[in-house]
C-alpha positions as YAML, in Angstrom:
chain: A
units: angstrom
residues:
- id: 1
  name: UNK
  ca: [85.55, 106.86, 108.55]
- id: 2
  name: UNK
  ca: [86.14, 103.53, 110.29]
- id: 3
  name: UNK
  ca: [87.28, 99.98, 108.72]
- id: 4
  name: UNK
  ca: [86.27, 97.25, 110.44]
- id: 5
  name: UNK
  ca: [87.51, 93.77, 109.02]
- id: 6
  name: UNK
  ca: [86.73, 90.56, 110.92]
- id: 7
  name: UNK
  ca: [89.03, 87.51, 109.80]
- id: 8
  name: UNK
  ca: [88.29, 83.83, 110.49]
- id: 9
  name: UNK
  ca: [89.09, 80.38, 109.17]
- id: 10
  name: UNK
  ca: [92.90, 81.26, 109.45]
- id: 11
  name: UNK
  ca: [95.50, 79.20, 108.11]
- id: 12
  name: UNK
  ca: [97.74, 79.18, 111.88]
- id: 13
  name: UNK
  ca: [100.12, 76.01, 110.21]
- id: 14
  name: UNK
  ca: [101.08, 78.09, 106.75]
- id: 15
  name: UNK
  ca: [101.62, 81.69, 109.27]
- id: 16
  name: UNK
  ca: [103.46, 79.31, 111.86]
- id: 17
  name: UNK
  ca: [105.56, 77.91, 108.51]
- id: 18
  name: UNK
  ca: [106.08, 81.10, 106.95]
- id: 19
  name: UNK
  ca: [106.28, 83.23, 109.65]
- id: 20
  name: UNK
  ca: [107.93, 81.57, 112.96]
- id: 21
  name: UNK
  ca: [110.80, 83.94, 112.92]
- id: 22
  name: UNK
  ca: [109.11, 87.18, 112.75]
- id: 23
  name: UNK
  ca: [106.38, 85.43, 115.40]
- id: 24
  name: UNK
  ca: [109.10, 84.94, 117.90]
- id: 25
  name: UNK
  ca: [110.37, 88.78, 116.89]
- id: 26
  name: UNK
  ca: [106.79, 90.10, 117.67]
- id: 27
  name: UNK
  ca: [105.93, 88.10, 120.85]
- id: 28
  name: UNK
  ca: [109.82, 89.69, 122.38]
- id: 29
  name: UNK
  ca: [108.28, 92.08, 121.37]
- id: 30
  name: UNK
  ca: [104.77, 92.98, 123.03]
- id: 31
  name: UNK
  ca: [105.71, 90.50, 126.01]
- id: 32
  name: UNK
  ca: [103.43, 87.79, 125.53]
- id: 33
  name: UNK
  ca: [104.05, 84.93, 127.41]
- id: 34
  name: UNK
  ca: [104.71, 82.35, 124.70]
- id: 35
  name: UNK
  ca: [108.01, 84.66, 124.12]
- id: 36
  name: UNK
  ca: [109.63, 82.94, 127.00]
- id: 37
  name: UNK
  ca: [109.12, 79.46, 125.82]
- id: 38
  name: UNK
  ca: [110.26, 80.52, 122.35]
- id: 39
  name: UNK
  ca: [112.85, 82.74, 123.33]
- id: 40
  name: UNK
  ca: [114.54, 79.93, 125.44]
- id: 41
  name: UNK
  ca: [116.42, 77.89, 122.76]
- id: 42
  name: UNK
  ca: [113.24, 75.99, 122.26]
- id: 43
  name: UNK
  ca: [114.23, 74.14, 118.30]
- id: 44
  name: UNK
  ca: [111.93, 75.32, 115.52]
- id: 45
  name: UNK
  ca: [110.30, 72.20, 115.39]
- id: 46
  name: UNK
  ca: [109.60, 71.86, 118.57]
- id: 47
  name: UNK
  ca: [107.98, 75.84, 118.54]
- id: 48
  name: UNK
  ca: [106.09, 74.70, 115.87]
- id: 49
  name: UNK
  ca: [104.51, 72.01, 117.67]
- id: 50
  name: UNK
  ca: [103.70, 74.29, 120.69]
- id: 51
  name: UNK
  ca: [102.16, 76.69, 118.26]
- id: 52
  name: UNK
  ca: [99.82, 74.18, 116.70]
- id: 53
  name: UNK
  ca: [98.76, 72.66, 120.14]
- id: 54
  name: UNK
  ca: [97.53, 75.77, 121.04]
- id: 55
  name: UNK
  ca: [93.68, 76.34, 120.87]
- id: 56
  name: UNK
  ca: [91.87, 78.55, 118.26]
- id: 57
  name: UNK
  ca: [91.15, 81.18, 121.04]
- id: 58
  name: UNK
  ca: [94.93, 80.81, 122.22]
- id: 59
  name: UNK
  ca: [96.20, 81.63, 118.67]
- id: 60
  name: UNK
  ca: [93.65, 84.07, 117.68]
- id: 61
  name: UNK
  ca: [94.93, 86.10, 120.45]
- id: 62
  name: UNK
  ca: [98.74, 85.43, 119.93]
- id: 63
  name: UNK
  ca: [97.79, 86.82, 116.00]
- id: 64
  name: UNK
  ca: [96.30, 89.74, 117.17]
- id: 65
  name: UNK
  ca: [99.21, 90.77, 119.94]
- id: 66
  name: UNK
  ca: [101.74, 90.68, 117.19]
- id: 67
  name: UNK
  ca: [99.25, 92.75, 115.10]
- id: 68
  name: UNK
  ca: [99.39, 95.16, 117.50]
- id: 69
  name: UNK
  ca: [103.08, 95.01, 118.38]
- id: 70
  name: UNK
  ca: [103.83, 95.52, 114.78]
- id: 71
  name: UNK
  ca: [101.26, 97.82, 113.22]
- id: 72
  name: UNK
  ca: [103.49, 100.74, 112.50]
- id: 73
  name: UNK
  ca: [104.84, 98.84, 109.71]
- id: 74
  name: UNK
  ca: [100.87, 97.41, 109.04]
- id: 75
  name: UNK
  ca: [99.78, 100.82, 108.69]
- id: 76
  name: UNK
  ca: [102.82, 101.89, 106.87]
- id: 77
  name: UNK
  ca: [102.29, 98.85, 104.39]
- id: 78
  name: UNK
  ca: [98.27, 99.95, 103.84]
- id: 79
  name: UNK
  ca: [99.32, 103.39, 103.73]
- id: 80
  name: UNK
  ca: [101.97, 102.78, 100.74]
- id: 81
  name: UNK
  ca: [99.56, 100.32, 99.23]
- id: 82
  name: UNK
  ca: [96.65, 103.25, 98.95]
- id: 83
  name: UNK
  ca: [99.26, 105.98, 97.48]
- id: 84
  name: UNK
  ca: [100.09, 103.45, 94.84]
- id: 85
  name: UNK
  ca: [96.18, 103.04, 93.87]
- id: 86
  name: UNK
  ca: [95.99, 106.80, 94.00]
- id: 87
  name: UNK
  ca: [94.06, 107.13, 97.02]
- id: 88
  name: UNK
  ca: [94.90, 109.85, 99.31]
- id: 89
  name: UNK
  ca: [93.74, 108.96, 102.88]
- id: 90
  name: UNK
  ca: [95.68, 108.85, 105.89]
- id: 91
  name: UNK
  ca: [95.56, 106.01, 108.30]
- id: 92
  name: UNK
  ca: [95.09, 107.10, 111.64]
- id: 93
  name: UNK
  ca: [95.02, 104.03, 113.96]
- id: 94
  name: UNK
  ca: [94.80, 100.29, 113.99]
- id: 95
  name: UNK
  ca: [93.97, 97.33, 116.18]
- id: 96
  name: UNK
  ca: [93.50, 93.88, 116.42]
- id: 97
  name: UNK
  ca: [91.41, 91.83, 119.24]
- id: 98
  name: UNK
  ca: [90.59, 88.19, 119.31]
...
């Protein structure tokens, strides 16, 4: 069976808030480009206001890499979540794109 979930009208400023750390974690982590800038001593603040100058298309993109550099623990999470409704499935893969 395959799951298809399409997400829009994202809150990027409460993820930016909530989130930064593990952003900058996740963008070290699957190389994206804003990882430099981020990764350079730039102040939270300041990463914050990159963040929210970036466009829609920009950050839809930036969500989806860190998806994707983090979705062992985004299947793992899903996976627990179904064992505790008593649902025995196994996920088998996952992906974001913009």
């Amino acid at each position: 069976m395959k799951l298809e979930l399409e997400i829009d009208n994202i809150d990027y400023d409460t993820l930016i808030e909530r989130y930064l750390p593990i952003l900058e974690e996740g963008l070290k982590k699957s190389g994206h480009p804003a990882a430099r800038l981020l990764g350079g001593g730039m102040s939270g603040s300041m990463a914050k206001m990159f963040l929210r100058s970036l466009s829609k298309e920009k950050k839809d993109k930036l969500l989806a890499d860190l998806f994707n550099s983090n979705k062992a623990a985004v299947i793992r999470y899903v996976q627990e979540t179904l064992e505790k409704q008593g649902i025995q499935a196994e996920i088998v893969r996952a992906l974001a794109s913009e």
